[in-house]
C-alpha positions in Angstrom: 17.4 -6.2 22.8 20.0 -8.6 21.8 22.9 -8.9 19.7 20.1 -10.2 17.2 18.3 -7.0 17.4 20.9 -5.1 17.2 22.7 -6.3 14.3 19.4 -5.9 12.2 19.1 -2.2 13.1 22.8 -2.1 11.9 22.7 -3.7 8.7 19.0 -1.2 8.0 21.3 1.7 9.0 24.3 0.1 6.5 21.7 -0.3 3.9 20.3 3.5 3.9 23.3 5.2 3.9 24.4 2.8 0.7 21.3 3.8 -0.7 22.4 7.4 -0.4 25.2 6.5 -2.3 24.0 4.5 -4.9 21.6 7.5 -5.6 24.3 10.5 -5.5 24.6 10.8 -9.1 22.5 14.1 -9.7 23.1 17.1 -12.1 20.0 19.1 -12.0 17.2 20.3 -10.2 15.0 18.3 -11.4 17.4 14.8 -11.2 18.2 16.4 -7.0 13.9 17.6 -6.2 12.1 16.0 -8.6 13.8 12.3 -9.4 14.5 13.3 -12.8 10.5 13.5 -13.5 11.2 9.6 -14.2 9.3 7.9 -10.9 6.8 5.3 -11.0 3.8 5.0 -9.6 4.8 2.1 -7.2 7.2 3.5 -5.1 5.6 6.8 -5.0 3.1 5.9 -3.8 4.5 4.0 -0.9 6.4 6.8 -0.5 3.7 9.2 -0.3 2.2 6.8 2.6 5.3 6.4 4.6 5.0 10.9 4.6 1.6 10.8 6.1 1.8 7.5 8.0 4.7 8.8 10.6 6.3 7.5 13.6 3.5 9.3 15.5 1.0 7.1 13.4 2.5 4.1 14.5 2.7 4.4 17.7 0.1 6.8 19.1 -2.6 6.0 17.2 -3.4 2.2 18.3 -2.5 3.9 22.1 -5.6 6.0 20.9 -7.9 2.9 19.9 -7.0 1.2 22.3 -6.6 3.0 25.7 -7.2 6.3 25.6 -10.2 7.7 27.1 -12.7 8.5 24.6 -11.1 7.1 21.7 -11.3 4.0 20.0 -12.3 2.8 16.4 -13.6 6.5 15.2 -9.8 7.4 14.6 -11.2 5.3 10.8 -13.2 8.7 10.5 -9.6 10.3 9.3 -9.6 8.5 6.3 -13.7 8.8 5.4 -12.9 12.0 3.2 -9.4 10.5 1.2 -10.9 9.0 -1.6 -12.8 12.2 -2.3 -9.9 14.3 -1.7 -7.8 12.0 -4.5 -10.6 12.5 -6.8 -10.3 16.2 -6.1 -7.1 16.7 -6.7 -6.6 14.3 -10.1 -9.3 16.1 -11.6 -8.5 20.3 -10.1 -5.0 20.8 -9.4 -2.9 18.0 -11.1 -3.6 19.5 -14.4 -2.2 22.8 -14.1 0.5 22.3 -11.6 2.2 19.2 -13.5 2.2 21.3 -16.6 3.3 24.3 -15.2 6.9 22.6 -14.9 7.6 24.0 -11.2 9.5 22.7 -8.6 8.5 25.0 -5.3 4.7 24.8 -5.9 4.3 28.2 -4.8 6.8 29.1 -7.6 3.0 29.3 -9.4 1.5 31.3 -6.8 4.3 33.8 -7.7 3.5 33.4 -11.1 -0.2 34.1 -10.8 -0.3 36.7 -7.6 2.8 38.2 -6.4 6.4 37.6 -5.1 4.7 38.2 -1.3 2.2 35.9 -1.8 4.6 33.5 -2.8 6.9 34.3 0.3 4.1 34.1 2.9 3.1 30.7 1.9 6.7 29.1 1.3 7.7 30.7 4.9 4.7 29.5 7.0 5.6 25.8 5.4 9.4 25.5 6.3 8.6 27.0 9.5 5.5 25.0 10.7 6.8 21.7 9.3 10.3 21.7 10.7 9.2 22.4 14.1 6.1 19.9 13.4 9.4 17.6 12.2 11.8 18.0 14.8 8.7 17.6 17.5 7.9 14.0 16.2 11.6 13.1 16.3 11.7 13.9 19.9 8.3 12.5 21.0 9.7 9.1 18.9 13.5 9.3 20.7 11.7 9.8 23.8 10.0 7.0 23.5 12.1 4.5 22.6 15.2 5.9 25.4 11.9 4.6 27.4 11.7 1.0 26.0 15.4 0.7 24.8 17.2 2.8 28.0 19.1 4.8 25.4 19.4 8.3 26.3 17.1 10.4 24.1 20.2 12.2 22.7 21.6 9.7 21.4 18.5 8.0 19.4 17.5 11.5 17.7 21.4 12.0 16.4 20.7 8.4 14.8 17.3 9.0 13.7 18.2 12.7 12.2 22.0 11.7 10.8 21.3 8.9 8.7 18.2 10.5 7.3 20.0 13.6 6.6 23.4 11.7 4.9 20.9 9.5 2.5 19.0 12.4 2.2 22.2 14.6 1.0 23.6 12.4 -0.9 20.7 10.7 -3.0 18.1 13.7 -3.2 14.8 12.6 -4.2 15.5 9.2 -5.8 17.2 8.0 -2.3 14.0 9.9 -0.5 11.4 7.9 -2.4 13.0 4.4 -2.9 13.8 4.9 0.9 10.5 5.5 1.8 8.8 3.2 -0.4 11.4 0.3 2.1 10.3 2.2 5.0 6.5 1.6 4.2 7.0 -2.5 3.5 9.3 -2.9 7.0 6.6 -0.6 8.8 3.6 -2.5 7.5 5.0 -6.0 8.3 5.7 -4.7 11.4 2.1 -4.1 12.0 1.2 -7.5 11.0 3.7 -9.0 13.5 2.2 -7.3 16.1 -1.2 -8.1 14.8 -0.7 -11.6 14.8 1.0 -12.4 18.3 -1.3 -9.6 20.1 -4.2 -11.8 18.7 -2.4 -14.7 20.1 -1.7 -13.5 23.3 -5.1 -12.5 23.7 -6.3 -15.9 23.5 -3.6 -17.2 25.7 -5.1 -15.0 28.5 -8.7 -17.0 27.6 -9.7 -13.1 25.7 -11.9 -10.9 26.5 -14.4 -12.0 29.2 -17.5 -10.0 27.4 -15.6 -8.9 24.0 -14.2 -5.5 22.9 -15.8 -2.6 24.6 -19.2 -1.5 22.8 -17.6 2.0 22.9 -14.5 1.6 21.2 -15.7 -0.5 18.4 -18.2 2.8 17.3 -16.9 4.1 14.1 -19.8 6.5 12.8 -20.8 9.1 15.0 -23.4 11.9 13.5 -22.3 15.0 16.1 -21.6 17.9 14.1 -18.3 18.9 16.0 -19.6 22.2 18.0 -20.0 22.2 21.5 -17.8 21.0 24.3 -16.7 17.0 23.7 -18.8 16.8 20.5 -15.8 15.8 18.2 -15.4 12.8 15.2 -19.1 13.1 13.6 -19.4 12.1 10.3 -20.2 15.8 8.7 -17.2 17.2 10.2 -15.1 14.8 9.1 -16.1 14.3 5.5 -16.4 18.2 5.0 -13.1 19.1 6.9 -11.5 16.0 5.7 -12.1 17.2 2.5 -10.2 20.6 2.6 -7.2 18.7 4.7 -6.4 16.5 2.5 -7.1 18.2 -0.7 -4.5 21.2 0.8 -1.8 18.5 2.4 -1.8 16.3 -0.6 -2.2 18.9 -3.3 -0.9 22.2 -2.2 1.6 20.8 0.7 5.6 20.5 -1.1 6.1 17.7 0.8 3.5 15.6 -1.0 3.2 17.4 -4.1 6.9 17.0 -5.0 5.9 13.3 -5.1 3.7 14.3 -8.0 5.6 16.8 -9.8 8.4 13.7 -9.7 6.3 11.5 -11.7 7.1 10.9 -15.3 3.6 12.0 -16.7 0.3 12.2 -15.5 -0.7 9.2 -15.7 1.2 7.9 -13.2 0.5 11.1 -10.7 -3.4 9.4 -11.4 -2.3 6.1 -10.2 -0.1 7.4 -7.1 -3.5 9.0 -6.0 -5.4 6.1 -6.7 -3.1 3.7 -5.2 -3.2 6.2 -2.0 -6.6 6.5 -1.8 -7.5 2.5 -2.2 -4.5 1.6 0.1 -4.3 3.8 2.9 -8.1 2.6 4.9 -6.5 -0.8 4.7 -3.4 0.2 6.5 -4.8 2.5 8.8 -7.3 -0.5 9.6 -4.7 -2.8 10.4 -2.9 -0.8 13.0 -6.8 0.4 14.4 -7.2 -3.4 15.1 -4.0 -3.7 16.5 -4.6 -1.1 18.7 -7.8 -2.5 19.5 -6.4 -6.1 20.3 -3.3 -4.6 22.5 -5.4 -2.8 24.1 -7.3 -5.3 25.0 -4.8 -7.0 25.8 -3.6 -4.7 28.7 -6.9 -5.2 30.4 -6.5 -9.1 30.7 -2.9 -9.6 31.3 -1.7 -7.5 34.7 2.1 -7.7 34.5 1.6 -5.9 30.9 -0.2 -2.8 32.2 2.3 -2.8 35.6 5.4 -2.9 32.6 3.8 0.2 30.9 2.9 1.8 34.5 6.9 1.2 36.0 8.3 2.5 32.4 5.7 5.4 32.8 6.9 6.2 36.4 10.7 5.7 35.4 10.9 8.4 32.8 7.6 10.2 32.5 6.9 10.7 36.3 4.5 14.0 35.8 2.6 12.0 33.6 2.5 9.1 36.0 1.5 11.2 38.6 -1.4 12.5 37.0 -3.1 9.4 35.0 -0.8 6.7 35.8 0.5 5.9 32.5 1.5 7.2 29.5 -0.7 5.6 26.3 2.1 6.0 23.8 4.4 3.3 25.3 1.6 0.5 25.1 2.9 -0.7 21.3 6.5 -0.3 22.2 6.3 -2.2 25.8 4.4 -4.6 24.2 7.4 -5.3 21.8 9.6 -5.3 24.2 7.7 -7.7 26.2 6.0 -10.0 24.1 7.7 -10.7 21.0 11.1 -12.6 20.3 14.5 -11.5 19.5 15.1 -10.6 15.7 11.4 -9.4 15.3 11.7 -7.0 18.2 14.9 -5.6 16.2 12.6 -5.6 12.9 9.7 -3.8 14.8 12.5 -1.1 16.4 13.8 -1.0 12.6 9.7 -0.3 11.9 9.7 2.6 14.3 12.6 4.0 12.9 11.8 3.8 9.6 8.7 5.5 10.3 10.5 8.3 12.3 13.0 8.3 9.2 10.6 8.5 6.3 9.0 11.6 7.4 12.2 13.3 8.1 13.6 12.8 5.1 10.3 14.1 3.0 10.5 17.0 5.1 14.2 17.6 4.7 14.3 17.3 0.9 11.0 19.2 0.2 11.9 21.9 2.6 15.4 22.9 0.6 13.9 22.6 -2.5 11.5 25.8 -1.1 14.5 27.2 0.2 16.3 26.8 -3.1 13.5 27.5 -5.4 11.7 30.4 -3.3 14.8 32.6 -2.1 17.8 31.7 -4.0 16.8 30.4 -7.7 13.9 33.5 -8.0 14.3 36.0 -10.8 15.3 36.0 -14.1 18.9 35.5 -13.5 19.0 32.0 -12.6 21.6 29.6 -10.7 24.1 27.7 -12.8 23.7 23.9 -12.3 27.0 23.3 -10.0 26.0 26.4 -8.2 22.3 25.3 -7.8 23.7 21.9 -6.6 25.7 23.1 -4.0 23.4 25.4 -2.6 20.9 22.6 -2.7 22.8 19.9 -0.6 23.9 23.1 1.6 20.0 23.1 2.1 19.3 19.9 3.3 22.1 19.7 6.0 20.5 23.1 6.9 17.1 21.9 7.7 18.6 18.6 8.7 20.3 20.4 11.8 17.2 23.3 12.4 15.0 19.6 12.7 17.4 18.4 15.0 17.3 21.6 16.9 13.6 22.0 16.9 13.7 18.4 18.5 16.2 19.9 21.6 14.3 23.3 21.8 10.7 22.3 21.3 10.4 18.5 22.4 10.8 19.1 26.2 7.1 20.3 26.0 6.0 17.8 23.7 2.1 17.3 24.4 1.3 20.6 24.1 4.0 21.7 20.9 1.9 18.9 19.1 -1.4 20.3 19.7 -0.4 23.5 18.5 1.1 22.2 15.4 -1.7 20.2 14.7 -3.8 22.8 15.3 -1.9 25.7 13.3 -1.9 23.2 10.1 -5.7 23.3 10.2 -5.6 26.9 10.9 -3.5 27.4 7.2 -4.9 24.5 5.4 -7.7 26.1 4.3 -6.4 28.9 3.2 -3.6 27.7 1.3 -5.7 25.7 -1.0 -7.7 28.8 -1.8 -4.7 30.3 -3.0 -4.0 27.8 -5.5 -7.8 27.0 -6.6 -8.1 30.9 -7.3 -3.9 30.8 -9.1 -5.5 28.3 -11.4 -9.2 29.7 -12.4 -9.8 33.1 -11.1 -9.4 36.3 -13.6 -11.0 38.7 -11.1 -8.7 38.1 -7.4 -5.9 40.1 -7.3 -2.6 39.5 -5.0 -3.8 42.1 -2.4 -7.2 40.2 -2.4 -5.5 37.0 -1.9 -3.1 38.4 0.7 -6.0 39.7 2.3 -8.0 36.3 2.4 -5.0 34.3 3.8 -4.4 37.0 6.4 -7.8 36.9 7.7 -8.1 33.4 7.6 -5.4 32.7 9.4 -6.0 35.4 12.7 -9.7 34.3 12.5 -9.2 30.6 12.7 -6.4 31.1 15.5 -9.3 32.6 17.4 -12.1 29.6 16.7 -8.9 27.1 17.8 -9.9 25.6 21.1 -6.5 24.5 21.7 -4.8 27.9 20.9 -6.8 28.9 23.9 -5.9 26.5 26.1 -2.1 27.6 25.4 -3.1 31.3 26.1 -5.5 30.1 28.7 -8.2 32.3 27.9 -11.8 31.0 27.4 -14.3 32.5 24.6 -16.5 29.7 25.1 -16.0 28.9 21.3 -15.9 25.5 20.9 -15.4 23.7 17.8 -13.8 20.3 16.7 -10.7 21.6 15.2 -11.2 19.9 12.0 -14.0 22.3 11.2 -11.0 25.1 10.9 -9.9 23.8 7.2 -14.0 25.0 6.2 -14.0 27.9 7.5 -10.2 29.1 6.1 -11.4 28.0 2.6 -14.6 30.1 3.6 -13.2 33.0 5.1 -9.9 33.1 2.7 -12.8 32.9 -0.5 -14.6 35.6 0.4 -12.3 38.1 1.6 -10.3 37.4 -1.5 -12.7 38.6 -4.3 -14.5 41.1 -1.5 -11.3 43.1 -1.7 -10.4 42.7 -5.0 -13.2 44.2 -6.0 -12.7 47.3 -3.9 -8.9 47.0 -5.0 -9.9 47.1 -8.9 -7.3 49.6 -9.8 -4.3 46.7 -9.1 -4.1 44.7 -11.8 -4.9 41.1 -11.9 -1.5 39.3 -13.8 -2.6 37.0 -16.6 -2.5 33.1 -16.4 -2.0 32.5 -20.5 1.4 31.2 -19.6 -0.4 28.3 -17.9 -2.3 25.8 -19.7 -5.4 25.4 -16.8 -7.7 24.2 -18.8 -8.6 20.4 -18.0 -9.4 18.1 -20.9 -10.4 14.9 -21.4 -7.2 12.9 -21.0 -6.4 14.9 -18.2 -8.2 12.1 -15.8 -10.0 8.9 -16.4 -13.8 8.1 -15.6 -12.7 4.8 -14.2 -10.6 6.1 -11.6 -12.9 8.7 -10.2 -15.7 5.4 -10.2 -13.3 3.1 -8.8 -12.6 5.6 -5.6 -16.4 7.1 -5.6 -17.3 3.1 -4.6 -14.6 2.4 -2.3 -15.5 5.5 -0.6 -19.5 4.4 0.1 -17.9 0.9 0.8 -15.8 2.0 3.5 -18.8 3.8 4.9 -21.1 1.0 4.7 -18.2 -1.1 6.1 -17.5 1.0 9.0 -21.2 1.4 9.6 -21.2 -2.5 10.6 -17.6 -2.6 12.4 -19.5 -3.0 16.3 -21.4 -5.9 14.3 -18.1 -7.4 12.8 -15.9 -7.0 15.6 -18.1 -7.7 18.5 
């Protein structure tokens, strides 16, 4: 990097923290968590991208596509089940969760179960996403203290400082509106790297016999049991389903998005917007990976850059595969691209990194706020709620920042257990809310009950919590499959105890208007996403056609 680069990724930094400025003016709850309830649809739904699209996104998954053995195009199998999961949620648990005029969603789980109910869910969430947080902040620093010879230190202050000052100062107006930036720099960074690895590719005379026939299979029809039987179509669709339905419906760090929007109407086009855009996106930096990768295997001096970087500050890694995946896209900035747009694509990176951070920071104190300190029917008086609010996001600014220093040194496997602890309380947790919003027979032991066993049975089925305990029960199962059978097990055990529980009473949901009516959702949104979902199928079906 030159001064070039560098004085872009100063003037992004300038213009973030102005941003938090320009924002600072709130007086409520709902001006600090929810925007005032005034967002549009536009940069909600950029911002509700940039949350799910991190810095981990960006860079590991084109590593995946493109070099990683066993990987390739079937990554597009993530995004098979998101149309259906928008459709889900605009028609099951907008309705009643928009009107119920919360800001912690599992305020209503309260409302409906019981104060421990509540508790167990808002805990498990603050503590499983800022250690998920503060993980991805590290694997990002470490990174780039690889490509940029920064010590790590030093990029997650920047990263986690800026996010948190914006963050503080502007609430969820400088969140969104940051976000919604973050998305357009981090997509036309993808393009940039689109267009010159495609270009660099055929300055190398391309690939002697074309892509691999491997990598460019999309569709797979295992059903995800059985050792390296992982990415069919069933598995992915079904499990797909439940994950997204939970992490954009029932997670606080997308569903504050919603409950910021000025009606429903415009929650209905977030989650169309969402579910039309993010294939697209998620195809773009697929093909990238694919081309980069490609890339690698035609031009030497690339894969010896990525191997020396590899050796220089991941030497275990080195020593047992001989490179490390995740530095392909940022070598190949470093490398390949001139001076101003490998300051942009840096700026990309971070924004990525940011994004997700701030979502997390915000979303987690308005639990904090909401769940332990604002409960009751005494409630906090507005300076009192604002102080204790800001107070909040420095809070989970620094535990993010600590989680990054504690946890990060053992990156690889910290990741798989996040990722595999989310599936483990996915399902689950969207039980909880289906049976808040139309069940008059589960009761809060019932419900307790279900996510209880959910959660210790799933840990059991997870292949990669038994790789961390290094025991083998010779279970093997795509970890995916673990958001069916938490909305399975939690469903059952739920109403099987309540009904030998009958004496404890089951509280009344009149407060809540549940019932969905016609204006609730529109017939044209459900059949625009039903046919983009069978055209992405169809499409993906004929990717080895169209890309060979």
């Amino acid at each position: 990097m030159n001064w070039l680069d560098y004085s872009i990724v100063i003037l992004y930094i300038a213009f973030f923290l102005g941003m938090g400025f320009f924002f600072k003016e709130n007086k409520d709850s709902k001006d600090y968590f929810l925007g005032g309830k005034s967002m549009s649809w536009f940069p909600l739904s950029l911002s509700t991208m940039a949350t799910q699209l991190s810095a981990i996104s960006f860079i590991s998954a084109p590593a995946f596509v493109g070099l990683k053995l066993g990987g390739g195009m079937k990554w597009l199998t993530f995004e098979f089940a998101v149309p259906l999961a928008m459709i889900f949620i605009m028609i099951v648990i907008i309705p009643p969760l928009f009107k119920s005029g919360v800001v912690s969603i599992y305020e209503f789980v309260e409302k409906r179960f019981s104060a421990s109910t509540r508790l167990i869910l808002s805990i498990v969430f603050q503590i499983s996403r800022a250690l998920a947080t503060g993980v991805m902040v590290y694997a990002i620093a470490i990174i780039l203290q690889a490509v940029l010879d920064i010590d790590f230190v030093y990029t997650i202050l920047i990263i986690s400082v800026i996010t948190i000052v914006y963050s503080w100062q502007g609430g969820m107006k400088a969140v969104v509106w940051g976000d919604a930036f973050q998305m357009i720099i981090l997509f036309a960074g993808l393009i940039i790297c689109l267009y010159y690895g495609w270009n660099l590719l055929q300055e190398h005379g391309g690939l002697p016999q074309g892509f691999d026939s491997e990598r460019l299979k999309v569709i797979d029809y295992n059903l995800g049991i059985g050792e390296g039987n992982e990415y069919g179509i069933l598995p992915m669709l079904l499990g797909g389903l439940f994950l997204y339905a939970s992490y954009y419906g029932c997670d606080q760090t997308q569903a504050q998005r919603m409950l910021s929007a000025k009606n429903e109407k415009t929650i209905r086009q977030l989650l169309l917007a969402n579910g039309l855009l993010r294939f697209p996106v998620v195809l773009i930096y697929c093909t990238m990976g694919l081309i980069i990768g490609g890339l690698v295997t035609v031009a030497p001096d690339f894969l010896n850059e990525i191997a020396l970087t590899t050796q220089k500050y991941f030497p275990e890694e080195f020593a047992k595969t001989g490179m490390k995946i995740d530095l392909m896209l940022p070598v190949f900035i470093m490398k390949y691209l001139p001076h101003g747009l490998i300051g942009i694509l840096m700026v990309g990176i971070l924004s990525a990194a940011m994004s997700s951070l701030s979502s997390t920071v915000n979303s987690l104190s308005a639990v904090t706020v909401e769940d332990f300190f604002n409960r009751g029917k005494v409630k906090l008086s507005n300076k009192k709620y604002m102080f204790i609010s800001k107070a909040s996001v420095v809070f989970w600014g620094v535990v993010c920042i600590a989680s990054a220093f504690l946890f990060g040194g053992s990156k690889s496997a910290v990741i798989e257990i996040i990722n595999a602890v989310s599936s483990v309380f996915y399902g689950p947790v969207l039980v909880t809310f289906i049976l808040a919003f139309f069940s008059k027979k589960v009761n809060h032991i019932g419900m307790n009950a279900g996510i209880i066993s959910a959660v210790v049975i799933n840990l059991i089925l997870s292949k990669t919590m038994q790789q961390v305990f290094n025991i083998d029960l010779g279970i093997h199962i795509f970890w995916i499959w673990l958001n069916v059978t938490g909305v399975v097990i939690s469903l059952v055990v739920a109403y099987v105890v309540s009904v030998f529980t009958k004496h404890v009473q089951v509280k009344s949901i009149s407060n809540f208007n549940v019932a969905i009516k016609k204006e609730d959702f529109m017939i044209k949104e459900v059949y625009i996403l039903v046919v983009f979902f069978i055209a992405i199928l169809i499409f993906s079906y004929f990717i080895p056609i169209i890309f060979g």
